[in-house]
OpenMM code with the backbone's topology and positions (N, CA, C; nanometers):
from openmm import Vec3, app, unit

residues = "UNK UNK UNK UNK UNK UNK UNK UNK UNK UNK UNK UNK UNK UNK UNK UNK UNK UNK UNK UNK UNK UNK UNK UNK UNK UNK UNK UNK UNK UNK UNK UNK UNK UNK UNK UNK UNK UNK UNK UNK UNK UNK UNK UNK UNK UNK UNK UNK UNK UNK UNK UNK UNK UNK UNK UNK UNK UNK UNK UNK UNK UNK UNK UNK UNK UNK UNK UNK UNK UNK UNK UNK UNK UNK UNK UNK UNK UNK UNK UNK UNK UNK UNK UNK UNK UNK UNK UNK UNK UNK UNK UNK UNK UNK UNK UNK UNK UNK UNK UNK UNK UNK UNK UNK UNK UNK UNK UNK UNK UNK UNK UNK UNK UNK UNK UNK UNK UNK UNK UNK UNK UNK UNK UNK UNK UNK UNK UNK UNK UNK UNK UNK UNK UNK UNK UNK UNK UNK UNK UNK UNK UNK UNK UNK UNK UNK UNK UNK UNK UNK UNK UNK UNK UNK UNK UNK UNK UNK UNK UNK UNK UNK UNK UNK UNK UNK UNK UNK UNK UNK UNK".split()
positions = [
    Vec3(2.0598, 1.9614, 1.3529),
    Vec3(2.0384, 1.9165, 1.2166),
    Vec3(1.9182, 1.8225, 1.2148),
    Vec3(1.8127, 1.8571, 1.1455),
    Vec3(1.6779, 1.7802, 1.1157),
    Vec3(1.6896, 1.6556, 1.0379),
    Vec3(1.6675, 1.5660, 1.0846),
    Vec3(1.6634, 1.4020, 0.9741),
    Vec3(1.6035, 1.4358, 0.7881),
    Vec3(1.7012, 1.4057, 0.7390),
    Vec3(1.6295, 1.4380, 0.6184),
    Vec3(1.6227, 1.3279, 0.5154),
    Vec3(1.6235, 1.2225, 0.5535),
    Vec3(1.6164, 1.0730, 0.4944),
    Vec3(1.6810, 0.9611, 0.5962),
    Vec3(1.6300, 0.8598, 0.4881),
    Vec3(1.7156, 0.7315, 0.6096),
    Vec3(1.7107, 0.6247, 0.5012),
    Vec3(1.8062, 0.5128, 0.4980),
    Vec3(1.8085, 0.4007, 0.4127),
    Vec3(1.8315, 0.2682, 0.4763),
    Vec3(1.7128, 0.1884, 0.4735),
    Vec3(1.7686, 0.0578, 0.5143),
    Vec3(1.8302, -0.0231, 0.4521),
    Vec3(1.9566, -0.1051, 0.4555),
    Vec3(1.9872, -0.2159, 0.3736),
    Vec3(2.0404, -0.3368, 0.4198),
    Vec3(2.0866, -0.4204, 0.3573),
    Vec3(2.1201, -0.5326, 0.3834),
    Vec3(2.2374, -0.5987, 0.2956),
    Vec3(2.4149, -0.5795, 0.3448),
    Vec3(2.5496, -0.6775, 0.2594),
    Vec3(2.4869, -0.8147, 0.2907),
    Vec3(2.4737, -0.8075, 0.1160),
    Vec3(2.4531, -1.0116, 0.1161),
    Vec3(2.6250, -1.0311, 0.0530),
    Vec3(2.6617, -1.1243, 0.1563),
    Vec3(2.8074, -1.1600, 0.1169),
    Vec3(2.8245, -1.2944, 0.0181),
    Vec3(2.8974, -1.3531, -0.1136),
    Vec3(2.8417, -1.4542, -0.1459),
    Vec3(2.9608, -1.4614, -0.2570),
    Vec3(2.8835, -1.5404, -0.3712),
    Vec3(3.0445, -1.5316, -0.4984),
    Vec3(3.0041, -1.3637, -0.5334),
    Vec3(2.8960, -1.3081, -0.5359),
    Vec3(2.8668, -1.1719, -0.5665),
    Vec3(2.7994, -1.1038, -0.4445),
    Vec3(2.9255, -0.9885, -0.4014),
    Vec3(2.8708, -0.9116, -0.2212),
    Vec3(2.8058, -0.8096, -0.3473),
    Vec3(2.6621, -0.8497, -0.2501),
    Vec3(2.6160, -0.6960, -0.3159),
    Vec3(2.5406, -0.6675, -0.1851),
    Vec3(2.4546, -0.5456, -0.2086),
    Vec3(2.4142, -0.4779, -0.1237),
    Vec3(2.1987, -0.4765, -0.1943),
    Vec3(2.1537, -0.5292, -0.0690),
    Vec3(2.0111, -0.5396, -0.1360),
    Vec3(1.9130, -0.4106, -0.0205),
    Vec3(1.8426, -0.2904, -0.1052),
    Vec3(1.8233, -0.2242, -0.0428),
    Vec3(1.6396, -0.2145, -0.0508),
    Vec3(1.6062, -0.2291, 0.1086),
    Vec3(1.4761, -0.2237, 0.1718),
    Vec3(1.4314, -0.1565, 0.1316),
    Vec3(1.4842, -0.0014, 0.1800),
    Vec3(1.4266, 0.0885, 0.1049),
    Vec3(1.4687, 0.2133, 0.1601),
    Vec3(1.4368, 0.3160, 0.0938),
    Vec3(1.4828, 0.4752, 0.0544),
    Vec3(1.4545, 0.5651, 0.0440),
    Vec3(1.4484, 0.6455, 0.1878),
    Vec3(1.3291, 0.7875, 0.1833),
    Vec3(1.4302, 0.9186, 0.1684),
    Vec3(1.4294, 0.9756, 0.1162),
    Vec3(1.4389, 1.1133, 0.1114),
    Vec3(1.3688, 1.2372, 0.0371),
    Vec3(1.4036, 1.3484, 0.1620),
    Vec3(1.3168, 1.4337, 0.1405),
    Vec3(1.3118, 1.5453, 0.0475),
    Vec3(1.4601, 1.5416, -0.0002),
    Vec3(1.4987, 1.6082, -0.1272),
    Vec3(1.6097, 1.5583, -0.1894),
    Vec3(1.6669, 1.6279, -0.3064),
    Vec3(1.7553, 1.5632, -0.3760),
    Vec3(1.9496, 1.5413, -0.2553),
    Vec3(2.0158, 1.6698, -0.2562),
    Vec3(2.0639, 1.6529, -0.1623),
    Vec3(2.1080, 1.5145, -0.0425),
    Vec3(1.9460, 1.4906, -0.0014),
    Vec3(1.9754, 1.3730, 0.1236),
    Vec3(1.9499, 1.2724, 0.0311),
    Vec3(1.9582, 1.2651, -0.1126),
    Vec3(1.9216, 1.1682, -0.1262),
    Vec3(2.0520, 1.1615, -0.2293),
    Vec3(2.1009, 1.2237, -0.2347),
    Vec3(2.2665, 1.1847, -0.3242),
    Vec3(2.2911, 1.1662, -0.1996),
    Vec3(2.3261, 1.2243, -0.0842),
    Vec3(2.3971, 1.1321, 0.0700),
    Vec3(2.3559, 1.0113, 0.1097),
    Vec3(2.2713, 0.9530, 0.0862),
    Vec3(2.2206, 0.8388, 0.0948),
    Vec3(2.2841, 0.7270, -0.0191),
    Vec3(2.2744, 0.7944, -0.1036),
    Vec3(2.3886, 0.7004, -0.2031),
    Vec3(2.5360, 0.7134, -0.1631),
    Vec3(2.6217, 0.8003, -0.1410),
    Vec3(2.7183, 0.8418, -0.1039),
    Vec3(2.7910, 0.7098, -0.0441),
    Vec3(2.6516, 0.6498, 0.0925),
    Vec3(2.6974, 0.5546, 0.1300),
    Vec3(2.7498, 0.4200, 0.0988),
    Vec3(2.6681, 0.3811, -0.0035),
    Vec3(2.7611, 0.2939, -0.1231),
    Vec3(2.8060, 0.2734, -0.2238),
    Vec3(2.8581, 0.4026, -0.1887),
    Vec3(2.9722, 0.4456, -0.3526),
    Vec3(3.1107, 0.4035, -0.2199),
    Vec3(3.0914, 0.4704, -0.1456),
    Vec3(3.2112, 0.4256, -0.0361),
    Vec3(3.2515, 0.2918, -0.0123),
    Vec3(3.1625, 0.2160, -0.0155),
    Vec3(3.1339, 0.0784, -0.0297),
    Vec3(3.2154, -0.0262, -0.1318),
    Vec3(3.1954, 0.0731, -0.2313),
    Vec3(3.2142, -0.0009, -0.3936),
    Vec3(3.3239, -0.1028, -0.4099),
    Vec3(3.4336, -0.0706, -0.2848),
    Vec3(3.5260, -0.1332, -0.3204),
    Vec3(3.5468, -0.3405, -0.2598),
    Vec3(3.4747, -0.3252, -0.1539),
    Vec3(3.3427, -0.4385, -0.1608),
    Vec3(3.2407, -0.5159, -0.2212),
    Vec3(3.1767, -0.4222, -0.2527),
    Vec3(3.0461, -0.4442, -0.3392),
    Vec3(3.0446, -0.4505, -0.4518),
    Vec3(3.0014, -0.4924, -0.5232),
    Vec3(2.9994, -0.5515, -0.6812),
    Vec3(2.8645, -0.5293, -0.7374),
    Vec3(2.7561, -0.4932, -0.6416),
    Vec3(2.6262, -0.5105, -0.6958),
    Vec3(2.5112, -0.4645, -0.6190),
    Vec3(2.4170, -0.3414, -0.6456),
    Vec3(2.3524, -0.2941, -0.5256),
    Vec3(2.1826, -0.3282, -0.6139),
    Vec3(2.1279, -0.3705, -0.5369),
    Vec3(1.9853, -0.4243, -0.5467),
    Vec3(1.8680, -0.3023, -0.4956),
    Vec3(1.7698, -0.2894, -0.5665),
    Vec3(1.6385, -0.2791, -0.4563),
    Vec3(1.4954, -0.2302, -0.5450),
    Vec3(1.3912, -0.2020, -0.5036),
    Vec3(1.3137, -0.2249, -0.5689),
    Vec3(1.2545, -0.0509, -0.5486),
    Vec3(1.2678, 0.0209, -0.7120),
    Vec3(1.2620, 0.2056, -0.6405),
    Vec3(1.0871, 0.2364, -0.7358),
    Vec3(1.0456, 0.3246, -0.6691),
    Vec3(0.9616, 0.3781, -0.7413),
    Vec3(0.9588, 0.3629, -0.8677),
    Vec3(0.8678, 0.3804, -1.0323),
    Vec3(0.8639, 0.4057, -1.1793),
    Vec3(0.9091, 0.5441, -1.1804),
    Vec3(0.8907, 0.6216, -1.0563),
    Vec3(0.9105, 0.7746, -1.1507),
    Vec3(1.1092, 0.8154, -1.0614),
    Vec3(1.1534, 0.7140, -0.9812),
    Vec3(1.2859, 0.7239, -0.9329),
    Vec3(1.4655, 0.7802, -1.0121),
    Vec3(1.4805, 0.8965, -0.9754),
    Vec3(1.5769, 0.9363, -1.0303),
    Vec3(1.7040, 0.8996, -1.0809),
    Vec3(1.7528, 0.7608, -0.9909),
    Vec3(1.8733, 0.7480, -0.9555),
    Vec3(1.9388, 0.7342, -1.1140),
    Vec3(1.8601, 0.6957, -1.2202),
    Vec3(1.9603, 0.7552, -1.3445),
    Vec3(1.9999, 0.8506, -1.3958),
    Vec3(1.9513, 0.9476, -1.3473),
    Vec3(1.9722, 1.0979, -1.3784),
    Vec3(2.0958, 1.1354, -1.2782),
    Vec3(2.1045, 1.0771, -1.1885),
    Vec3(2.1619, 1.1605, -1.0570),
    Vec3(2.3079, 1.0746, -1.1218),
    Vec3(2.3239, 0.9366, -1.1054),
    Vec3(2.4477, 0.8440, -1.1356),
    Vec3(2.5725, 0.9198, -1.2517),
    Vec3(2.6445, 0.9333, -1.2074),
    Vec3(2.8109, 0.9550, -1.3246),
    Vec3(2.7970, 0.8435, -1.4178),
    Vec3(2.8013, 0.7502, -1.4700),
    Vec3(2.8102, 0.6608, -1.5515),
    Vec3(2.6080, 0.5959, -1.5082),
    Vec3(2.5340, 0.6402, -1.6199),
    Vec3(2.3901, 0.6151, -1.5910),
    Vec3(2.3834, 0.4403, -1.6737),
    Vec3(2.4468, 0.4174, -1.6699),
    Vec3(2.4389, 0.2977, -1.7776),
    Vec3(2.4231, 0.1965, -1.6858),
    Vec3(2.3245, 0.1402, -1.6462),
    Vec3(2.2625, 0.0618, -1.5262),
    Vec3(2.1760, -0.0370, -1.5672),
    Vec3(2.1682, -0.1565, -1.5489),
    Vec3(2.0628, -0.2611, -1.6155),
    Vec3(1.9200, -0.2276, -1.4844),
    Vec3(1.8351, -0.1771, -1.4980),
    Vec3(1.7361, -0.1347, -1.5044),
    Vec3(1.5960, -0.1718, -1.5413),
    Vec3(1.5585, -0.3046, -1.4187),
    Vec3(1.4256, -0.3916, -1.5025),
    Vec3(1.2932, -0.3838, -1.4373),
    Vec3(1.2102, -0.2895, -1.5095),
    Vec3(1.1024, -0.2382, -1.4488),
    Vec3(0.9897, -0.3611, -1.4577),
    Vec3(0.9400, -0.3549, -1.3132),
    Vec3(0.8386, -0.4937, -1.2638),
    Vec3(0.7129, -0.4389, -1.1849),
    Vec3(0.6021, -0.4217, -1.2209),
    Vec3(0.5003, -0.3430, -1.1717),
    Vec3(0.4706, -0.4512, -1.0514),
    Vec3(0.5111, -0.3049, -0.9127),
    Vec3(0.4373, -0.3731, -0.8151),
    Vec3(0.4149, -0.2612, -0.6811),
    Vec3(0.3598, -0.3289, -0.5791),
    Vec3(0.3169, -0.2255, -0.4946),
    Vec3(0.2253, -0.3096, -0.3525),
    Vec3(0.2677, -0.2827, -0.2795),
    Vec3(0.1691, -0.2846, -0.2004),
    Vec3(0.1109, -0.1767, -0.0820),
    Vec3(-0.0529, -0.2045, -0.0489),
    Vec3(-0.1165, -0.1652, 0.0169),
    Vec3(-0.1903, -0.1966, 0.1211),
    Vec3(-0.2113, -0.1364, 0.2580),
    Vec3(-0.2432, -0.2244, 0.3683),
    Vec3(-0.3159, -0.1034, 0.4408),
    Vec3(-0.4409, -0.1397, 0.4895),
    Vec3(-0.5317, -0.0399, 0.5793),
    Vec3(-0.5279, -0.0997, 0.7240),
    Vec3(-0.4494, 0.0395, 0.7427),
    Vec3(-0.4037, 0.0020, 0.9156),
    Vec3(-0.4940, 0.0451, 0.9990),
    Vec3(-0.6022, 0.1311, 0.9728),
    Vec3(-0.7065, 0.2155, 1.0194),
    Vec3(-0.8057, 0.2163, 0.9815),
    Vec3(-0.8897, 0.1451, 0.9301),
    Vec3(-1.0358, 0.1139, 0.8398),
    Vec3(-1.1616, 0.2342, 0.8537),
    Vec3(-1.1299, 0.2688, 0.9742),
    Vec3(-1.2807, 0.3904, 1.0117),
    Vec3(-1.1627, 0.5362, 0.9368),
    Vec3(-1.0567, 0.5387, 0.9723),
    Vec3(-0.9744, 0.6687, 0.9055),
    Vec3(-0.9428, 0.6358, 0.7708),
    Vec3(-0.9644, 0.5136, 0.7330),
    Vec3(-0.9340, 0.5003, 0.5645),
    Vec3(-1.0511, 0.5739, 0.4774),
    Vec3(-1.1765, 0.4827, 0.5236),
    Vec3(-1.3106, 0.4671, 0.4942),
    Vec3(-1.3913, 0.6245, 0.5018),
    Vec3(-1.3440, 0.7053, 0.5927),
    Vec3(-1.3553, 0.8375, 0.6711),
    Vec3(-1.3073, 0.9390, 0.5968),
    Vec3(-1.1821, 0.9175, 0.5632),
    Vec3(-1.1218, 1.0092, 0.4655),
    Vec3(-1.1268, 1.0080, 0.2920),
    Vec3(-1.2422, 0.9202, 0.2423),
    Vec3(-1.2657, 0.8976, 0.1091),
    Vec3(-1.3704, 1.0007, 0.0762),
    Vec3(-1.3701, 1.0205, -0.0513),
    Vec3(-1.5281, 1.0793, -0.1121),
    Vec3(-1.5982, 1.0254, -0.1471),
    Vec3(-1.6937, 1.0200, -0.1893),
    Vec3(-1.8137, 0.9471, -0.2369),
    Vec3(-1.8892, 1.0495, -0.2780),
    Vec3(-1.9560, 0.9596, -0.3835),
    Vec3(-2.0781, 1.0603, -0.4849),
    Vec3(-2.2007, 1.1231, -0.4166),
    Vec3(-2.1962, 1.2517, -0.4410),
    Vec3(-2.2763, 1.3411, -0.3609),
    Vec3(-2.3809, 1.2912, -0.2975),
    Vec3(-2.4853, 1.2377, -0.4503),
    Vec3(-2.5604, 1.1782, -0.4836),
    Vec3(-2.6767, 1.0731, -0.3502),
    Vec3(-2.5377, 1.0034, -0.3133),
    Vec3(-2.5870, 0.8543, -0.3037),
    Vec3(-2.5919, 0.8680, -0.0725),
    Vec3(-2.7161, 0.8500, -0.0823),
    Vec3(-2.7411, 0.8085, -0.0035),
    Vec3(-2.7746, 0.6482, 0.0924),
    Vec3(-2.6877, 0.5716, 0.1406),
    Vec3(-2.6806, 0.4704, 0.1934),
    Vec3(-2.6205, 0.3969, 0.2853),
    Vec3(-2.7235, 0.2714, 0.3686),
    Vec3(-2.6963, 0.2814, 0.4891),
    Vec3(-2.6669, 0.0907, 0.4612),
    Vec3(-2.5297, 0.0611, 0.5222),
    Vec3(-2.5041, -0.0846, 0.4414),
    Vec3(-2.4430, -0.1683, 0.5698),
    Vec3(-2.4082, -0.2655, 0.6138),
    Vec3(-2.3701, -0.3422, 0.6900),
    Vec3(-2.2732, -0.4299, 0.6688),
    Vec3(-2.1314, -0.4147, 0.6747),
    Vec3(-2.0078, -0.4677, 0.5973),
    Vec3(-1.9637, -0.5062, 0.6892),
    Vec3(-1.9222, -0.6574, 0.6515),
    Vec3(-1.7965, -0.7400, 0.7198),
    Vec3(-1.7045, -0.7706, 0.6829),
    Vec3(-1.5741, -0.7016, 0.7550),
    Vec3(-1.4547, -0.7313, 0.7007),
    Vec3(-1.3665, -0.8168, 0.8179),
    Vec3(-1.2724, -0.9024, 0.7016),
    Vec3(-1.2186, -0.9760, 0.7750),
    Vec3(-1.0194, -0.9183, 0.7502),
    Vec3(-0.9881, -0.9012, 0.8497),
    Vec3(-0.8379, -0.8691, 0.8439),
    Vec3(-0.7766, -0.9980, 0.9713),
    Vec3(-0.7050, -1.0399, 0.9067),
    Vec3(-0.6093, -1.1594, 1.0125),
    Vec3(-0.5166, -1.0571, 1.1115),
    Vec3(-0.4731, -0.9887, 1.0752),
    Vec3(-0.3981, -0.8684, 1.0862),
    Vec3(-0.4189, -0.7913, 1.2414),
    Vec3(-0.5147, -0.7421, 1.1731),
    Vec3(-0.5342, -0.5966, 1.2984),
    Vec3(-0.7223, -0.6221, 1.3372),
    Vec3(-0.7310, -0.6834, 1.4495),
    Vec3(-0.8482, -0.6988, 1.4963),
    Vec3(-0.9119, -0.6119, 1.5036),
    Vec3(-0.8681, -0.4570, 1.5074),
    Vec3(-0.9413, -0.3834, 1.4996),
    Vec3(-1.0191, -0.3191, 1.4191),
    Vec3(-1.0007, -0.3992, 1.2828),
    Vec3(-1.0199, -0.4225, 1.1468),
    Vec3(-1.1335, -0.5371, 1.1439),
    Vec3(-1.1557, -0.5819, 1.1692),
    Vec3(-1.2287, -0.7118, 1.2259),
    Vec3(-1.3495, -0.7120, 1.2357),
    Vec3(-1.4423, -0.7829, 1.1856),
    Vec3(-1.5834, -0.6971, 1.2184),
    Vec3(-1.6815, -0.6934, 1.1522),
    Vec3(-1.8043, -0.6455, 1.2163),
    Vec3(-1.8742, -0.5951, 1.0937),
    Vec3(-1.9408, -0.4514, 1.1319),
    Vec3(-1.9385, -0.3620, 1.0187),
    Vec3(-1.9497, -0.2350, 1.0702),
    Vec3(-2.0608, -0.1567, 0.9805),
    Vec3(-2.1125, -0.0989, 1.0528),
    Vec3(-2.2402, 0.0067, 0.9341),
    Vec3(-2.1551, 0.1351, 0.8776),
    Vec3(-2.1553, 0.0628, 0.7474),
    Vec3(-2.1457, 0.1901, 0.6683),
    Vec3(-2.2505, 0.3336, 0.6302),
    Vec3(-2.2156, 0.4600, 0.6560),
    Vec3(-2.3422, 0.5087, 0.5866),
    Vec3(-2.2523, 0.6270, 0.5356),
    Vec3(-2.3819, 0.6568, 0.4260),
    Vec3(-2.2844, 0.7112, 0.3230),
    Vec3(-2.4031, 0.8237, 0.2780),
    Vec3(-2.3573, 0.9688, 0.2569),
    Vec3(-2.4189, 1.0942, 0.2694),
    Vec3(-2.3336, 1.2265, 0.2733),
    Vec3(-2.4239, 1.2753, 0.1744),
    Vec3(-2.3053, 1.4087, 0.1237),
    Vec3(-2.2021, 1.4074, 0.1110),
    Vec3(-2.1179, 1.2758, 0.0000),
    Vec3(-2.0281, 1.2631, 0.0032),
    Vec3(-1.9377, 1.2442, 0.0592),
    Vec3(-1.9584, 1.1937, 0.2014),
    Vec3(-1.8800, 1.1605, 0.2722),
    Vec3(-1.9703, 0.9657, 0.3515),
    Vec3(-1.8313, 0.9426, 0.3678),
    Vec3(-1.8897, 0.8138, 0.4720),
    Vec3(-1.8403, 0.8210, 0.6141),
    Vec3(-1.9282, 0.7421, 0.6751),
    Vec3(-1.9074, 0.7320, 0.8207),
    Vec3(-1.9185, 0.5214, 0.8617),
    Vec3(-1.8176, 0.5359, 0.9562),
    Vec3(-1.8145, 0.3709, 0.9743),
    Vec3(-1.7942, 0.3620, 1.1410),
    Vec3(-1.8897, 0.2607, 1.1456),
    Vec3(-1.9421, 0.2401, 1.3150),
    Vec3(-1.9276, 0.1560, 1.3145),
    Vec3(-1.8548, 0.0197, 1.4292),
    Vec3(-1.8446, -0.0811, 1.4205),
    Vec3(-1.9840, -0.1387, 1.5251),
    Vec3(-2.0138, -0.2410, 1.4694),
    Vec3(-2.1525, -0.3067, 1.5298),
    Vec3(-2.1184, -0.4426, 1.6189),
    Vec3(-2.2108, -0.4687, 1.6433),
    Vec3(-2.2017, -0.6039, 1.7516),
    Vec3(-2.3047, -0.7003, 1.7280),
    Vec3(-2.2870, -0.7333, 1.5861),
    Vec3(-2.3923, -0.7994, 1.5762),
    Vec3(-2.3184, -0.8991, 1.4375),
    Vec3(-2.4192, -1.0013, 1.3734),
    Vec3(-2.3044, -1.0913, 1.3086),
    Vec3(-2.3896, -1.1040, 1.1295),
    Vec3(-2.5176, -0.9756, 1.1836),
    Vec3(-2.5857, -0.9538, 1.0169),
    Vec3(-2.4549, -0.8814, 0.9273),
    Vec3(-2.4808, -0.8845, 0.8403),
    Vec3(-2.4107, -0.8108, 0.7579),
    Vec3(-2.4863, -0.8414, 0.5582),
    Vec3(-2.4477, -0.7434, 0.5259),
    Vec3(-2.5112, -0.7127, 0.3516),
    Vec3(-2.3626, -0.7936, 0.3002),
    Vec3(-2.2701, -0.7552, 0.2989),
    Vec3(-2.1772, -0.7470, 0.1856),
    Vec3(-2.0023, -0.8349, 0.3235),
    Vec3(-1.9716, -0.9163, 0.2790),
    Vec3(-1.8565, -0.9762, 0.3492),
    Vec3(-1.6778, -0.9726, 0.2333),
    Vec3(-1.5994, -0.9086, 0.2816),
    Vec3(-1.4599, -0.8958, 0.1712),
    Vec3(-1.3746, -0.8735, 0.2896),
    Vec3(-1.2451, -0.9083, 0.2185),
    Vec3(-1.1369, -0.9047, 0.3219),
    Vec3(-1.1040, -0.7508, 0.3307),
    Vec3(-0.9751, -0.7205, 0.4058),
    Vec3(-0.9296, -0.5884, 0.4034),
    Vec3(-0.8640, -0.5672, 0.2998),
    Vec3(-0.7843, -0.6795, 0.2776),
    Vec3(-0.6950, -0.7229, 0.1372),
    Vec3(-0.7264, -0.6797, 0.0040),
    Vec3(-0.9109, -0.7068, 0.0147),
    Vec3(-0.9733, -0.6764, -0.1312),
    Vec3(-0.9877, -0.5257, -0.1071),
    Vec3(-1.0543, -0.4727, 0.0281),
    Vec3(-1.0885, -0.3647, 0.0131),
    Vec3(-0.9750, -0.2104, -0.0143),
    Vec3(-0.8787, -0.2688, 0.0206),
    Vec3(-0.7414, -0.2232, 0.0052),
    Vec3(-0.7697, -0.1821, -0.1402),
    Vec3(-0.7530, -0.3247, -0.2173),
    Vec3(-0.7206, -0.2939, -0.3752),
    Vec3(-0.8633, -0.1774, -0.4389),
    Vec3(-0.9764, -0.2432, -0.3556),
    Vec3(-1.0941, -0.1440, -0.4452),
    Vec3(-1.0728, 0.0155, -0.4223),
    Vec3(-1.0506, 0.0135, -0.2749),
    Vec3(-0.9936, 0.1615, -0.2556),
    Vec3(-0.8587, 0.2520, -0.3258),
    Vec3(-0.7738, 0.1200, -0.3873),
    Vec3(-0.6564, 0.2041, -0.4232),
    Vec3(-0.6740, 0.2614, -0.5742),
    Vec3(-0.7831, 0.1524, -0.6555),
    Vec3(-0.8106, 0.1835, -0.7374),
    Vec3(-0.7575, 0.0192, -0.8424),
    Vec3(-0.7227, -0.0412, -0.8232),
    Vec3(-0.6180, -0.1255, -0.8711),
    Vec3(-0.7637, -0.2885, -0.9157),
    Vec3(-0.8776, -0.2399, -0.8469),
    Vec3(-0.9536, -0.3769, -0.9298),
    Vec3(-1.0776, -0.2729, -0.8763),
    Vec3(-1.1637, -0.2773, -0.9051),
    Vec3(-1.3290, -0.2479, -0.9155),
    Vec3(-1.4271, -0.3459, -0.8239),
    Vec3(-1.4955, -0.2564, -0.7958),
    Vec3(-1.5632, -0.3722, -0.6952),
    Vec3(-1.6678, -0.4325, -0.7854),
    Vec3(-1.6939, -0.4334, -0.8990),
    Vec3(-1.7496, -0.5417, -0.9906),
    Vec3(-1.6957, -0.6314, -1.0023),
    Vec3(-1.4988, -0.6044, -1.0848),
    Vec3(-1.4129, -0.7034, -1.0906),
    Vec3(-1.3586, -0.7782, -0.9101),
    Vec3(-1.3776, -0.7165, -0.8451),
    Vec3(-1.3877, -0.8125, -0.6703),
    Vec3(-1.4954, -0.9185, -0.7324),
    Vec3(-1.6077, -0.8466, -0.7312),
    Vec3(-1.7333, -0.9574, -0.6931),
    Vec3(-1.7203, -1.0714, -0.8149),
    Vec3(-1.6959, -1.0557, -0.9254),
    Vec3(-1.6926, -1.1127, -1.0763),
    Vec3(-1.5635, -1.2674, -1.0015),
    Vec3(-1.4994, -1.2125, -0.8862),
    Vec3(-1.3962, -1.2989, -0.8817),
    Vec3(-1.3709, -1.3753, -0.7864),
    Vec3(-1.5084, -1.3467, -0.7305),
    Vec3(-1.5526, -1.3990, -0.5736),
    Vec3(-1.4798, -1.3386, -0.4334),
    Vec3(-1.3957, -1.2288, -0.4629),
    Vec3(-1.3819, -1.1713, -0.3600),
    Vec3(-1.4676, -1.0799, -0.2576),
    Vec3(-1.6163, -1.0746, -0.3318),
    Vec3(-1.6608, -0.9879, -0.2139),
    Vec3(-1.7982, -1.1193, -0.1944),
    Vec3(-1.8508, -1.1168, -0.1038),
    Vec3(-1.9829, -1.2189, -0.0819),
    Vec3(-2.0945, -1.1297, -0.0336),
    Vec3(-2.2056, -1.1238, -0.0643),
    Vec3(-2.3449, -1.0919, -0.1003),
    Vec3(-2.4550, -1.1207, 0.0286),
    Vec3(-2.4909, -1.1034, 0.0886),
    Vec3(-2.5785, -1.2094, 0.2072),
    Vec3(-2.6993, -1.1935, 0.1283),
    Vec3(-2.7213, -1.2881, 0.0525),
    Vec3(-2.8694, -1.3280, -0.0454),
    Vec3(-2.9638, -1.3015, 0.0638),
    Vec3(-2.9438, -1.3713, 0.1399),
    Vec3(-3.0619, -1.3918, 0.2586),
    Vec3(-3.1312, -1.2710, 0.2590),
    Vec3(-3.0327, -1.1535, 0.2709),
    Vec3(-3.0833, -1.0562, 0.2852),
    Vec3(-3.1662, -0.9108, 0.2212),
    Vec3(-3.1720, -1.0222, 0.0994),
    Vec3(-3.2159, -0.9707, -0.0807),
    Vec3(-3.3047, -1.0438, -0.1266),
    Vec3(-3.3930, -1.1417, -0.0303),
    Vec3(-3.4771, -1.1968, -0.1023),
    Vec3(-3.6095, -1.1652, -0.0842),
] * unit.nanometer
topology = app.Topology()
chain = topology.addChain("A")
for resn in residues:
    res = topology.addResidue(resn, chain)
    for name in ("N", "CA", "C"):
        topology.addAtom(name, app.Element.getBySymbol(name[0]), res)
């Protein structure tokens, strides 16, 4: 039998045991009513199951009694674990030919770390990490995360001081 989901959670025991859930993969509907299954069994414990699901998440459709307090909170996060396979696997405008020198800083994953030549051609980019401490353009991974996901603009970065400029190198 092939794994076809998995659920992490956590009984917080207290004046209210509820159950607060990490989170919830499945790969179709099926493993994913069995995945609930597990704390409906529960229920007689539990008083209260927590967690934070996708906007487009079924579980009201799927539930016998759908009548669920239900409080939608926009959020998300994103993290580039691989910067040359992030950066590598994007498109870019046919158009634009350019050769740029970016330093990014990740606390994270040193291998992220750096400053690296971007170049950018036929729609595709390529990223080489350098050994040297010039650089055009300095932003965290953090920002570059959001510009890549789509979630701020790299105007609205720079407008907000998240990306830095090396003047020096523009004058």
């Amino acid at each position: 039998m092939d794994l076809e989901g998995y659920v992490l959670y956590q009984v917080v025991k207290g004046s209210i045991n509820k159950i607060n859930v990490r989170d919830i993969i499945a790969l179709n509907t099926s493993a994913y009513k069995g995945l609930l299954r597990i704390f409906s069994r529960q229920s007689i414990n539990i008083e209260e199951a927590e967690w934070i699901a996708e906007i487009n998440d079924s579980l009201h459709l799927i539930l016998p009694n759908p009548y669920i307090y239900c409080n939608i909170e926009p959020t998300f996060m994103l993290r580039i674990i691989e910067l040359k396979k992030a950066i590598e696997g994007m498109s870019f405008v046919e158009d634009i030919k350019e050769n740029i020198f970016v330093e990014i800083k990740d606390n994270y994953a040193e291998w992220n770390n750096g400053v690296f030549k971007l170049i950018v051609e036929d729609g595709k980019g390529f990223l080489e990490k350098e050994n040297t401490s010039y650089w055009d353009i300095s932003l965290s991974i953090n920002t570059l995360s959001q510009i890549i996901s789509g979630f701020i603009s790299i105007t609205q970065a720079f407008d907000l001081g998240l990306i830095e400029v090396n003047k020096k190198n523009y004058t």
